[in-house]
C-alpha positions as a Python dict, from the first residue, in 0.01 Angstrom:
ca = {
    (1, 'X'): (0, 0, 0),
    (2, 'X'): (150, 349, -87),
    (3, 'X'): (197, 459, 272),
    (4, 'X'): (-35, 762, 193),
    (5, 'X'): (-274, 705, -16),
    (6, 'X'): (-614, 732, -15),
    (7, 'X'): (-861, 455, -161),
    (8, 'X'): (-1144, 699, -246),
    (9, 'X'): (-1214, 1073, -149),
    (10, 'X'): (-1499, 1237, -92),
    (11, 'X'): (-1588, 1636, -78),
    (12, 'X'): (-1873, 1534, 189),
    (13, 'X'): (-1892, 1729, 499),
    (14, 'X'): (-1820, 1611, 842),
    (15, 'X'): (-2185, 1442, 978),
    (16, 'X'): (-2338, 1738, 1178),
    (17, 'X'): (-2485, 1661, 1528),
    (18, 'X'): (-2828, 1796, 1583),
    (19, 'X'): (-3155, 1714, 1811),
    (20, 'X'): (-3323, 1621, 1507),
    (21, 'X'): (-3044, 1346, 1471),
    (22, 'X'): (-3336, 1035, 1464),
    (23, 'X'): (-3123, 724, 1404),
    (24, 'X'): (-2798, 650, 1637),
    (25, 'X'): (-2492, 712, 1423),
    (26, 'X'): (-2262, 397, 1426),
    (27, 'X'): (-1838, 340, 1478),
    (28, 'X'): (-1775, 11, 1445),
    (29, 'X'): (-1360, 10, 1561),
    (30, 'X'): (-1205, -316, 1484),
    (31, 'X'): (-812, -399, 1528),
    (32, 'X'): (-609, -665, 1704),
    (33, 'X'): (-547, -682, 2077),
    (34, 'X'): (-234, -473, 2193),
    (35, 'X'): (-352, -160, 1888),
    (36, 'X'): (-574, 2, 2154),
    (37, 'X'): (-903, -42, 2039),
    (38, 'X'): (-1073, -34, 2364),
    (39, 'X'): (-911, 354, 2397),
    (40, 'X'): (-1047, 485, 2039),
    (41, 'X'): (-1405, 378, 2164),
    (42, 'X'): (-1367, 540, 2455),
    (43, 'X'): (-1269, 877, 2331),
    (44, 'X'): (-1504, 855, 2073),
    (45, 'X'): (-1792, 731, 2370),
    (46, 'X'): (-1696, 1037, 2581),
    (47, 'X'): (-1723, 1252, 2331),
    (48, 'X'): (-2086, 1203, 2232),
    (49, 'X'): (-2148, 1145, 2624),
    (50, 'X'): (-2003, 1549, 2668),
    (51, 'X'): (-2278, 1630, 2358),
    (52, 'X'): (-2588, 1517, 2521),
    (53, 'X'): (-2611, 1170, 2352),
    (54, 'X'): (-2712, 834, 2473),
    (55, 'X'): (-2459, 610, 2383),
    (56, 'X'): (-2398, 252, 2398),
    (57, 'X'): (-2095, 83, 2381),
    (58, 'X'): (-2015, -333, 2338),
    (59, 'X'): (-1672, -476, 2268),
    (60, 'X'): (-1494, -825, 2320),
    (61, 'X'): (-1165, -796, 2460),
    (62, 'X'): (-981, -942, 2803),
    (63, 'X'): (-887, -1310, 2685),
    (64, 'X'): (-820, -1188, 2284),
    (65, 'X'): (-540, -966, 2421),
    (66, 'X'): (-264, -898, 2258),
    (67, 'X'): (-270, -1086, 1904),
    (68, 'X'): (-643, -1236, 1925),
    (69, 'X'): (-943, -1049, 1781),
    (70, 'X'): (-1052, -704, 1913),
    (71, 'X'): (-1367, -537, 1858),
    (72, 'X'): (-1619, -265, 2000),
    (73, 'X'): (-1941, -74, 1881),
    (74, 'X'): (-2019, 267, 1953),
    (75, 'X'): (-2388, 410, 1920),
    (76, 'X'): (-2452, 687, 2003),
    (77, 'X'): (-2783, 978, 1972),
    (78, 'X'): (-3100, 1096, 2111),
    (79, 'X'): (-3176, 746, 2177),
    (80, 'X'): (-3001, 455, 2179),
    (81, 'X'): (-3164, 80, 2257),
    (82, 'X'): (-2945, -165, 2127),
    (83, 'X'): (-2535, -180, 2164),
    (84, 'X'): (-2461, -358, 1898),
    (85, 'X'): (-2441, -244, 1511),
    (86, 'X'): (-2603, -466, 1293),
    (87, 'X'): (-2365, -588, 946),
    (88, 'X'): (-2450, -321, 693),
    (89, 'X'): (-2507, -50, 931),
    (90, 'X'): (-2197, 107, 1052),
    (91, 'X'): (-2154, 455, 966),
    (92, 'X'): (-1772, 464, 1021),
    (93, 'X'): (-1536, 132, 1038),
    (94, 'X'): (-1260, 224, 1194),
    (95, 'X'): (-963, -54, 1138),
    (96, 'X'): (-632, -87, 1291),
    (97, 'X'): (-499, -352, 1102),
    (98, 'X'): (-599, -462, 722),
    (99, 'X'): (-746, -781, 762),
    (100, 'X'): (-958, -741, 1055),
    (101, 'X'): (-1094, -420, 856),
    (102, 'X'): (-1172, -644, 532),
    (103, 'X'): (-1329, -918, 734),
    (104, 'X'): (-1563, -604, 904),
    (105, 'X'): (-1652, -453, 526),
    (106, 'X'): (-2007, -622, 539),
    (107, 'X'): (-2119, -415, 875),
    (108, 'X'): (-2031, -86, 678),
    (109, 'X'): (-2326, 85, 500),
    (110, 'X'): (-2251, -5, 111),
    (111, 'X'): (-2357, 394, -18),
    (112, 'X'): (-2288, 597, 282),
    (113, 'X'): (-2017, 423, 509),
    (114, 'X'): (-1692, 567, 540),
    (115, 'X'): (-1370, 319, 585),
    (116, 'X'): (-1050, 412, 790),
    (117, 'X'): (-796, 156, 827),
    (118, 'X'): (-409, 104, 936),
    (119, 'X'): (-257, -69, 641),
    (120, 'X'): (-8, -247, 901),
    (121, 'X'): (-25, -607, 833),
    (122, 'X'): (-22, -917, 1142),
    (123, 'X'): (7, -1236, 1020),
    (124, 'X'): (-81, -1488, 1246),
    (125, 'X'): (193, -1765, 1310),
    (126, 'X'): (-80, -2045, 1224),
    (127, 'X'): (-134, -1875, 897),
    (128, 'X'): (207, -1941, 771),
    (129, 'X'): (207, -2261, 498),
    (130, 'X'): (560, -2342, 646),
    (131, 'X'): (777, -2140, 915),
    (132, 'X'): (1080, -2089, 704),
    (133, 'X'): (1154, -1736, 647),
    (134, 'X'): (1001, -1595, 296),
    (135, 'X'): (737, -1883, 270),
    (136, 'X'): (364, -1761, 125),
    (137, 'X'): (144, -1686, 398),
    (138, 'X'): (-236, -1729, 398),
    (139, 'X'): (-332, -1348, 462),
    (140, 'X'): (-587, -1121, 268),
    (141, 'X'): (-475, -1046, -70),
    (142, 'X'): (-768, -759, -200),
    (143, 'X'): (-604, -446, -268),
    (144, 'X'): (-719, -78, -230),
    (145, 'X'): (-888, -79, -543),
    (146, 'X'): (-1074, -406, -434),
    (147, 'X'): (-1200, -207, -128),
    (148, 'X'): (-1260, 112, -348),
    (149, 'X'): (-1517, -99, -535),
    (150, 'X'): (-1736, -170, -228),
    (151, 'X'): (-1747, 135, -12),
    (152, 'X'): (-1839, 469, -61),
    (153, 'X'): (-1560, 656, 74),
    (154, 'X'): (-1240, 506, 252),
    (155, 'X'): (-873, 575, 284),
    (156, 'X'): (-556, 350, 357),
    (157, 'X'): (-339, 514, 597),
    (158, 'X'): (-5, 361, 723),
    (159, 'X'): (-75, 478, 1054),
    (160, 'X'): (186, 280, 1247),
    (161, 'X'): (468, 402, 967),
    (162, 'X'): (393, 784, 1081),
    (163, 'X'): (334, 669, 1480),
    (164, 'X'): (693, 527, 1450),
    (165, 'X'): (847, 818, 1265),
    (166, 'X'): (721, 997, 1544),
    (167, 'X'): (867, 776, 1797),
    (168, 'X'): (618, 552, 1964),
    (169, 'X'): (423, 295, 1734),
    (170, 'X'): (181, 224, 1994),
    (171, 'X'): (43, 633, 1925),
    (172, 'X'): (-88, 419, 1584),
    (173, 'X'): (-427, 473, 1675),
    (174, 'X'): (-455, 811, 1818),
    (175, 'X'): (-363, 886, 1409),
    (176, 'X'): (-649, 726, 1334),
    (177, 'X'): (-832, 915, 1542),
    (178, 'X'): (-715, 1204, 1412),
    (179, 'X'): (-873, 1082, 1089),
    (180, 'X'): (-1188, 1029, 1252),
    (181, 'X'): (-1213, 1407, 1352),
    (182, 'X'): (-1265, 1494, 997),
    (183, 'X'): (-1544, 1300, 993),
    (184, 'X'): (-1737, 1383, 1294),
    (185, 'X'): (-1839, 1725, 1358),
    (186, 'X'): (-1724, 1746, 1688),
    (187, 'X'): (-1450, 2071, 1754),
    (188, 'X'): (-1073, 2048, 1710),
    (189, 'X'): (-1016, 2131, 2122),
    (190, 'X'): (-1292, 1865, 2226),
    (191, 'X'): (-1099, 1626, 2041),
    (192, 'X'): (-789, 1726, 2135),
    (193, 'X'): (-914, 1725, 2523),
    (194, 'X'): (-1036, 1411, 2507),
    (195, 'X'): (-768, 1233, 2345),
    (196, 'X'): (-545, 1404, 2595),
    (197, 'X'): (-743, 1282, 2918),
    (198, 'X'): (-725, 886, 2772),
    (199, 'X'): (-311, 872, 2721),
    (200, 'X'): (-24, 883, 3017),
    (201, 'X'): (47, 1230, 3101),
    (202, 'X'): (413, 1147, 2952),
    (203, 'X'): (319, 1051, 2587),
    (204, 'X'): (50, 1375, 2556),
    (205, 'X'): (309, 1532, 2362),
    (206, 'X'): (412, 1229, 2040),
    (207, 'X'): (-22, 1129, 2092),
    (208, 'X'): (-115, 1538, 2015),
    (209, 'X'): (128, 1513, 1685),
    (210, 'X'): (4, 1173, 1600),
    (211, 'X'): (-329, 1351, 1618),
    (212, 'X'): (-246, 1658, 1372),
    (213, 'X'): (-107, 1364, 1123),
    (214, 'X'): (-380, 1213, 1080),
    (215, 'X'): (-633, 1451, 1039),
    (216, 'X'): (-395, 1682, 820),
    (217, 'X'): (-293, 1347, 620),
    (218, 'X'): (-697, 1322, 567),
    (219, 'X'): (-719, 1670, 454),
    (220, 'X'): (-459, 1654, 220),
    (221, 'X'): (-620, 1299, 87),
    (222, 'X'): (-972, 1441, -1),
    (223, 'X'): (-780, 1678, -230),
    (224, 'X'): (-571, 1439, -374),
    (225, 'X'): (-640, 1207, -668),
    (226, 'X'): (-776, 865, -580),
    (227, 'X'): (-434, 579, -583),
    (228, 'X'): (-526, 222, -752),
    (229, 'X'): (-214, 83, -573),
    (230, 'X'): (-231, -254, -413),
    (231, 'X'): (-228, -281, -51),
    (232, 'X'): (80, -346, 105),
    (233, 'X'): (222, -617, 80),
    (234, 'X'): (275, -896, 326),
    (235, 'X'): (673, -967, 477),
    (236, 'X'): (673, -1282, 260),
    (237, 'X'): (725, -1105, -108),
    (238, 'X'): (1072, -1097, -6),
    (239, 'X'): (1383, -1258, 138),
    (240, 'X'): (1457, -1123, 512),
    (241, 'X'): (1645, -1250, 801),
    (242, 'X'): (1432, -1205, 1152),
    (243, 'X'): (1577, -1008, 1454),
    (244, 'X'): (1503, -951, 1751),
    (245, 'X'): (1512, -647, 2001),
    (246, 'X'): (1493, -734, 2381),
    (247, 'X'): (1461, -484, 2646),
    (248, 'X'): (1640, -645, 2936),
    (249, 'X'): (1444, -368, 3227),
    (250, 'X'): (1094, -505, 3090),
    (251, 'X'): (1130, -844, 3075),
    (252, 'X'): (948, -978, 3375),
    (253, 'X'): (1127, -1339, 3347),
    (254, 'X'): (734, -1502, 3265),
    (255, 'X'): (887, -1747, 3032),
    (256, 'X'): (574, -1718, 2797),
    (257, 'X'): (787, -1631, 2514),
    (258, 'X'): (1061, -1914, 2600),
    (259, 'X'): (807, -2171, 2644),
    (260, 'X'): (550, -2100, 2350),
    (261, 'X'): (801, -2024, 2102),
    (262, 'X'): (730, -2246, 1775),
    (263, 'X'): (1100, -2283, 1658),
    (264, 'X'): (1241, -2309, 2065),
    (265, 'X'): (1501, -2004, 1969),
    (266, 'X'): (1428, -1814, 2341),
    (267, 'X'): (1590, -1865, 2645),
    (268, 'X'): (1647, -1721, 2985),
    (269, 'X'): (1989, -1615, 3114),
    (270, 'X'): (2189, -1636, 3444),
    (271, 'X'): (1953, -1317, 3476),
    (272, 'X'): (1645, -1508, 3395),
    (273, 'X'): (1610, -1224, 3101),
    (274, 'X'): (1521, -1346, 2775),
    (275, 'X'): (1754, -1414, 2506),
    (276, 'X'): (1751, -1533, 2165),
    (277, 'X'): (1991, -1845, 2115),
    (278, 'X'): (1918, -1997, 1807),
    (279, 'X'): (1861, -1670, 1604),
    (280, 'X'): (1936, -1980, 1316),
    (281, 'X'): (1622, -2120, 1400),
    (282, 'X'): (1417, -1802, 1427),
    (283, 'X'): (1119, -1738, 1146),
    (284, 'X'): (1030, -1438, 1260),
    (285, 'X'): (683, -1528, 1356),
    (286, 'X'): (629, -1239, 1567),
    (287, 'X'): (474, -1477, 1829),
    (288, 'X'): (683, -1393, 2095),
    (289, 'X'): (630, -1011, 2042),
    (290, 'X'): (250, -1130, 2043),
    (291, 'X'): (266, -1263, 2361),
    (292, 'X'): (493, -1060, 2561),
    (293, 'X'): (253, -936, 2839),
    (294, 'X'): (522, -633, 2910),
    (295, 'X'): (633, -523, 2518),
    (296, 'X'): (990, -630, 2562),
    (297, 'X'): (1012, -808, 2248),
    (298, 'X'): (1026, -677, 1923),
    (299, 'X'): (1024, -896, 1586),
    (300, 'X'): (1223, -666, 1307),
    (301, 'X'): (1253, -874, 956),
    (302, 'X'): (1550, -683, 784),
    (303, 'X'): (1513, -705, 386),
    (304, 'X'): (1785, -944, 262),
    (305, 'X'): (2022, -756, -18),
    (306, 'X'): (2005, -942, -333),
    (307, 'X'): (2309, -1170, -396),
    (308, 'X'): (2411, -947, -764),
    (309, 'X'): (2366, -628, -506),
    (310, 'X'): (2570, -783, -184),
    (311, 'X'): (2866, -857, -457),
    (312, 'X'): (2906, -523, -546),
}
Protein backbone atom coordinates (compact mmCIF):
# COMPACT_ATOMS: atom_id res chain seq x y z
CA UNK A 1 0.00 0.00 0.00
CA UNK A 2 1.50 3.49 -0.87
CA UNK A 3 1.97 4.59 2.72
CA UNK A 4 -0.35 7.62 1.93
CA UNK A 5 -2.74 7.05 -0.16
CA UNK A 6 -6.14 7.32 -0.15
CA UNK A 7 -8.61 4.55 -1.61
CA UNK A 8 -11.44 6.99 -2.46
CA UNK A 9 -12.14 10.73 -1.49
CA UNK A 10 -14.99 12.37 -0.92
CA UNK A 11 -15.88 16.36 -0.78
CA UNK A 12 -18.73 15.34 1.89
CA UNK A 13 -18.92 17.29 4.99
CA UNK A 14 -18.20 16.11 8.42
CA UNK A 15 -21.85 14.42 9.78
CA UNK A 16 -23.38 17.38 11.78
CA UNK A 17 -24.85 16.61 15.28
CA UNK A 18 -28.28 17.96 15.83
CA UNK A 19 -31.55 17.14 18.11
CA UNK A 20 -33.23 16.21 15.07
CA UNK A 21 -30.44 13.46 14.71
CA UNK A 22 -33.36 10.35 14.64
CA UNK A 23 -31.23 7.24 14.04
CA UNK A 24 -27.98 6.50 16.37
CA UNK A 25 -24.92 7.12 14.23
CA UNK A 26 -22.62 3.97 14.26
CA UNK A 27 -18.38 3.40 14.78
CA UNK A 28 -17.75 0.11 14.45
CA UNK A 29 -13.60 0.10 15.61
CA UNK A 30 -12.05 -3.16 14.84
CA UNK A 31 -8.12 -3.99 15.28
CA UNK A 32 -6.09 -6.65 17.04
CA UNK A 33 -5.47 -6.82 20.77
CA UNK A 34 -2.34 -4.73 21.93
CA UNK A 35 -3.52 -1.60 18.88
CA UNK A 36 -5.74 0.02 21.54
CA UNK A 37 -9.03 -0.42 20.39
CA UNK A 38 -10.73 -0.34 23.64
CA UNK A 39 -9.11 3.54 23.97
CA UNK A 40 -10.47 4.85 20.39
CA UNK A 41 -14.05 3.78 21.64
CA UNK A 42 -13.67 5.40 24.55
CA UNK A 43 -12.69 8.77 23.31
CA UNK A 44 -15.04 8.55 20.73
CA UNK A 45 -17.92 7.31 23.70
CA UNK A 46 -16.96 10.37 25.81
CA UNK A 47 -17.23 12.52 23.31
CA UNK A 48 -20.86 12.03 22.32
CA UNK A 49 -21.48 11.45 26.24
CA UNK A 50 -20.03 15.49 26.68
CA UNK A 51 -22.78 16.30 23.58
CA UNK A 52 -25.88 15.17 25.21
CA UNK A 53 -26.11 11.70 23.52
CA UNK A 54 -27.12 8.34 24.73
CA UNK A 55 -24.59 6.10 23.83
CA UNK A 56 -23.98 2.52 23.98
CA UNK A 57 -20.95 0.83 23.81
CA UNK A 58 -20.15 -3.33 23.38
CA UNK A 59 -16.72 -4.76 22.68
CA UNK A 60 -14.94 -8.25 23.20
CA UNK A 61 -11.65 -7.96 24.60
CA UNK A 62 -9.81 -9.42 28.03
CA UNK A 63 -8.87 -13.10 26.85
CA UNK A 64 -8.20 -11.88 22.84
CA UNK A 65 -5.40 -9.66 24.21
CA UNK A 66 -2.64 -8.98 22.58
CA UNK A 67 -2.70 -10.86 19.04
CA UNK A 68 -6.43 -12.36 19.25
CA UNK A 69 -9.43 -10.49 17.81
CA UNK A 70 -10.52 -7.04 19.13
CA UNK A 71 -13.67 -5.37 18.58
CA UNK A 72 -16.19 -2.65 20.00
CA UNK A 73 -19.41 -0.74 18.81
CA UNK A 74 -20.19 2.67 19.53
CA UNK A 75 -23.88 4.10 19.20
CA UNK A 76 -24.52 6.87 20.03
CA UNK A 77 -27.83 9.78 19.72
CA UNK A 78 -31.00 10.96 21.11
CA UNK A 79 -31.76 7.46 21.77
CA UNK A 80 -30.01 4.55 21.79
CA UNK A 81 -31.64 0.80 22.57
CA UNK A 82 -29.45 -1.65 21.27
CA UNK A 83 -25.35 -1.80 21.64
CA UNK A 84 -24.61 -3.58 18.98
CA UNK A 85 -24.41 -2.44 15.11
CA UNK A 86 -26.03 -4.66 12.93
CA UNK A 87 -23.65 -5.88 9.46
CA UNK A 88 -24.50 -3.21 6.93
CA UNK A 89 -25.07 -0.50 9.31
CA UNK A 90 -21.97 1.07 10.52
CA UNK A 91 -21.54 4.55 9.66
CA UNK A 92 -17.72 4.64 10.21
CA UNK A 93 -15.36 1.32 10.38
CA UNK A 94 -12.60 2.24 11.94
CA UNK A 95 -9.63 -0.54 11.38
CA UNK A 96 -6.32 -0.87 12.91
CA UNK A 97 -4.99 -3.52 11.02
CA UNK A 98 -5.99 -4.62 7.22
CA UNK A 99 -7.46 -7.81 7.62
CA UNK A 100 -9.58 -7.41 10.55
CA UNK A 101 -10.94 -4.20 8.56
CA UNK A 102 -11.72 -6.44 5.32
CA UNK A 103 -13.29 -9.18 7.34
CA UNK A 104 -15.63 -6.04 9.04
CA UNK A 105 -16.52 -4.53 5.26
CA UNK A 106 -20.07 -6.22 5.39
CA UNK A 107 -21.19 -4.15 8.75
CA UNK A 108 -20.31 -0.86 6.78
CA UNK A 109 -23.26 0.85 5.00
CA UNK A 110 -22.51 -0.05 1.11
CA UNK A 111 -23.57 3.94 -0.18
CA UNK A 112 -22.88 5.97 2.82
CA UNK A 113 -20.17 4.23 5.09
CA UNK A 114 -16.92 5.67 5.40
CA UNK A 115 -13.70 3.19 5.85
CA UNK A 116 -10.50 4.12 7.90
CA UNK A 117 -7.96 1.56 8.27
CA UNK A 118 -4.09 1.04 9.36
CA UNK A 119 -2.57 -0.69 6.41
CA UNK A 120 -0.08 -2.47 9.01
CA UNK A 121 -0.25 -6.07 8.33
CA UNK A 122 -0.22 -9.17 11.42
CA UNK A 123 0.07 -12.36 10.20
CA UNK A 124 -0.81 -14.88 12.46
CA UNK A 125 1.93 -17.65 13.10
CA UNK A 126 -0.80 -20.45 12.24
CA UNK A 127 -1.34 -18.75 8.97
CA UNK A 128 2.07 -19.41 7.71
CA UNK A 129 2.07 -22.61 4.98
CA UNK A 130 5.60 -23.42 6.46
CA UNK A 131 7.77 -21.40 9.15
CA UNK A 132 10.80 -20.89 7.04
CA UNK A 133 11.54 -17.36 6.47
CA UNK A 134 10.01 -15.95 2.96
CA UNK A 135 7.37 -18.83 2.70
CA UNK A 136 3.64 -17.61 1.25
CA UNK A 137 1.44 -16.86 3.98
CA UNK A 138 -2.36 -17.29 3.98
CA UNK A 139 -3.32 -13.48 4.62
CA UNK A 140 -5.87 -11.21 2.68
CA UNK A 141 -4.75 -10.46 -0.70
CA UNK A 142 -7.68 -7.59 -2.00
CA UNK A 143 -6.04 -4.46 -2.68
CA UNK A 144 -7.19 -0.78 -2.30
CA UNK A 145 -8.88 -0.79 -5.43
CA UNK A 146 -10.74 -4.06 -4.34
CA UNK A 147 -12.00 -2.07 -1.28
CA UNK A 148 -12.60 1.12 -3.48
CA UNK A 149 -15.17 -0.99 -5.35
CA UNK A 150 -17.36 -1.70 -2.28
CA UNK A 151 -17.47 1.35 -0.12
CA UNK A 152 -18.39 4.69 -0.61
CA UNK A 153 -15.60 6.56 0.74
CA UNK A 154 -12.40 5.06 2.52
CA UNK A 155 -8.73 5.75 2.84
CA UNK A 156 -5.56 3.50 3.57
CA UNK A 157 -3.39 5.14 5.97
CA UNK A 158 -0.05 3.61 7.23
CA UNK A 159 -0.75 4.78 10.54
CA UNK A 160 1.86 2.80 12.47
CA UNK A 161 4.68 4.02 9.67
CA UNK A 162 3.93 7.84 10.81
CA UNK A 163 3.34 6.69 14.80
CA UNK A 164 6.93 5.27 14.50
CA UNK A 165 8.47 8.18 12.65
CA UNK A 166 7.21 9.97 15.44
CA UNK A 167 8.67 7.76 17.97
CA UNK A 168 6.18 5.52 19.64
CA UNK A 169 4.23 2.95 17.34
CA UNK A 170 1.81 2.24 19.94
CA UNK A 171 0.43 6.33 19.25
CA UNK A 172 -0.88 4.19 15.84
CA UNK A 173 -4.27 4.73 16.75
CA UNK A 174 -4.55 8.11 18.18
CA UNK A 175 -3.63 8.86 14.09
CA UNK A 176 -6.49 7.26 13.34
CA UNK A 177 -8.32 9.15 15.42
CA UNK A 178 -7.15 12.04 14.12
CA UNK A 179 -8.73 10.82 10.89
CA UNK A 180 -11.88 10.29 12.52
CA UNK A 181 -12.13 14.07 13.52
CA UNK A 182 -12.65 14.94 9.97
CA UNK A 183 -15.44 13.00 9.93
CA UNK A 184 -17.37 13.83 12.94
CA UNK A 185 -18.39 17.25 13.58
CA UNK A 186 -17.24 17.46 16.88
CA UNK A 187 -14.50 20.71 17.54
CA UNK A 188 -10.73 20.48 17.10
CA UNK A 189 -10.16 21.31 21.22
CA UNK A 190 -12.92 18.65 22.26
CA UNK A 191 -10.99 16.26 20.41
CA UNK A 192 -7.89 17.26 21.35
CA UNK A 193 -9.14 17.25 25.23
CA UNK A 194 -10.36 14.11 25.07
CA UNK A 195 -7.68 12.33 23.45
CA UNK A 196 -5.45 14.04 25.95
CA UNK A 197 -7.43 12.82 29.18
CA UNK A 198 -7.25 8.86 27.72
CA UNK A 199 -3.11 8.72 27.21
CA UNK A 200 -0.24 8.83 30.17
CA UNK A 201 0.47 12.30 31.01
CA UNK A 202 4.13 11.47 29.52
CA UNK A 203 3.19 10.51 25.87
CA UNK A 204 0.50 13.75 25.56
CA UNK A 205 3.09 15.32 23.62
CA UNK A 206 4.12 12.29 20.40
CA UNK A 207 -0.22 11.29 20.92
CA UNK A 208 -1.15 15.38 20.15
CA UNK A 209 1.28 15.13 16.85
CA UNK A 210 0.04 11.73 16.00
CA UNK A 211 -3.29 13.51 16.18
CA UNK A 212 -2.46 16.58 13.72
CA UNK A 213 -1.07 13.64 11.23
CA UNK A 214 -3.80 12.13 10.80
CA UNK A 215 -6.33 14.51 10.39
CA UNK A 216 -3.95 16.82 8.20
CA UNK A 217 -2.93 13.47 6.20
CA UNK A 218 -6.97 13.22 5.67
CA UNK A 219 -7.19 16.70 4.54
CA UNK A 220 -4.59 16.54 2.20
CA UNK A 221 -6.20 12.99 0.87
CA UNK A 222 -9.72 14.41 -0.01
CA UNK A 223 -7.80 16.78 -2.30
CA UNK A 224 -5.71 14.39 -3.74
CA UNK A 225 -6.40 12.07 -6.68
CA UNK A 226 -7.76 8.65 -5.80
CA UNK A 227 -4.34 5.79 -5.83
CA UNK A 228 -5.26 2.22 -7.52
CA UNK A 229 -2.14 0.83 -5.73
CA UNK A 230 -2.31 -2.54 -4.13
CA UNK A 231 -2.28 -2.81 -0.51
CA UNK A 232 0.80 -3.46 1.05
CA UNK A 233 2.22 -6.17 0.80
CA UNK A 234 2.75 -8.96 3.26
CA UNK A 235 6.73 -9.67 4.77
CA UNK A 236 6.73 -12.82 2.60
CA UNK A 237 7.25 -11.05 -1.08
CA UNK A 238 10.72 -10.97 -0.06
CA UNK A 239 13.83 -12.58 1.38
CA UNK A 240 14.57 -11.23 5.12
CA UNK A 241 16.45 -12.50 8.01
CA UNK A 242 14.32 -12.05 11.52
CA UNK A 243 15.77 -10.08 14.54
CA UNK A 244 15.03 -9.51 17.51
CA UNK A 245 15.12 -6.47 20.01
CA UNK A 246 14.93 -7.34 23.81
CA UNK A 247 14.61 -4.84 26.46
CA UNK A 248 16.40 -6.45 29.36
CA UNK A 249 14.44 -3.68 32.27
CA UNK A 250 10.94 -5.05 30.90
CA UNK A 251 11.30 -8.44 30.75
CA UNK A 252 9.48 -9.78 33.75
CA UNK A 253 11.27 -13.39 33.47
CA UNK A 254 7.34 -15.02 32.65
CA UNK A 255 8.87 -17.47 30.32
CA UNK A 256 5.74 -17.18 27.97
CA UNK A 257 7.87 -16.31 25.14
CA UNK A 258 10.61 -19.14 26.00
CA UNK A 259 8.07 -21.71 26.44
CA UNK A 260 5.50 -21.00 23.50
CA UNK A 261 8.01 -20.24 21.02
CA UNK A 262 7.30 -22.46 17.75
CA UNK A 263 11.00 -22.83 16.58
CA UNK A 264 12.41 -23.09 20.65
CA UNK A 265 15.01 -20.04 19.69
CA UNK A 266 14.28 -18.14 23.41
CA UNK A 267 15.90 -18.65 26.45
CA UNK A 268 16.47 -17.21 29.85
CA UNK A 269 19.89 -16.15 31.14
CA UNK A 270 21.89 -16.36 34.44
CA UNK A 271 19.53 -13.17 34.76
CA UNK A 272 16.45 -15.08 33.95
CA UNK A 273 16.10 -12.24 31.01
CA UNK A 274 15.21 -13.46 27.75
CA UNK A 275 17.54 -14.14 25.06
CA UNK A 276 17.51 -15.33 21.65
CA UNK A 277 19.91 -18.45 21.15
CA UNK A 278 19.18 -19.97 18.07
CA UNK A 279 18.61 -16.70 16.04
CA UNK A 280 19.36 -19.80 13.16
CA UNK A 281 16.22 -21.20 14.00
CA UNK A 282 14.17 -18.02 14.27
CA UNK A 283 11.19 -17.38 11.46
CA UNK A 284 10.30 -14.38 12.60
CA UNK A 285 6.83 -15.28 13.56
CA UNK A 286 6.29 -12.39 15.67
CA UNK A 287 4.74 -14.77 18.29
CA UNK A 288 6.83 -13.93 20.95
CA UNK A 289 6.30 -10.11 20.42
CA UNK A 290 2.50 -11.30 20.43
CA UNK A 291 2.66 -12.63 23.61
CA UNK A 292 4.93 -10.60 25.61
CA UNK A 293 2.53 -9.36 28.39
CA UNK A 294 5.22 -6.33 29.10
CA UNK A 295 6.33 -5.23 25.18
CA UNK A 296 9.90 -6.30 25.62
CA UNK A 297 10.12 -8.08 22.48
CA UNK A 298 10.26 -6.77 19.23
CA UNK A 299 10.24 -8.96 15.86
CA UNK A 300 12.23 -6.66 13.07
CA UNK A 301 12.53 -8.74 9.56
CA UNK A 302 15.50 -6.83 7.84
CA UNK A 303 15.13 -7.05 3.86
CA UNK A 304 17.85 -9.44 2.62
CA UNK A 305 20.22 -7.56 -0.18
CA UNK A 306 20.05 -9.42 -3.33
CA UNK A 307 23.09 -11.70 -3.96
CA UNK A 308 24.11 -9.47 -7.64
CA UNK A 309 23.66 -6.28 -5.06
CA UNK A 310 25.70 -7.83 -1.84
CA UNK A 311 28.66 -8.57 -4.57
CA UNK A 312 29.06 -5.23 -5.46
Amino acid sequence: MNEQSNIAASTREPVAFNAALAEPFNVLIVGVGGQGVIMVSKVLASLAQAHGFEVKQSEVHGMAKRGGTVFSHVRFGPKVWSPTIAKGEADVLIALEWAEGLRWLPHLRRDTGVFICDTKRIVPPFACRSRRPGAPMRYSTETAEQVSAYVSEAYAIDATRMAEELGNDRAANVVLLGALSTVLEFSLPEWERTVTSFVPKKTIAVNTAAFELGRNWIAEAKTAPPSDMPARSAPTQTNYTPRLEITDAWCKSCEICVKLCPEHCLELDADRIAKLVAPEKCTGCRLCEWLCPDFAIRVHLDAEQPALEAAR
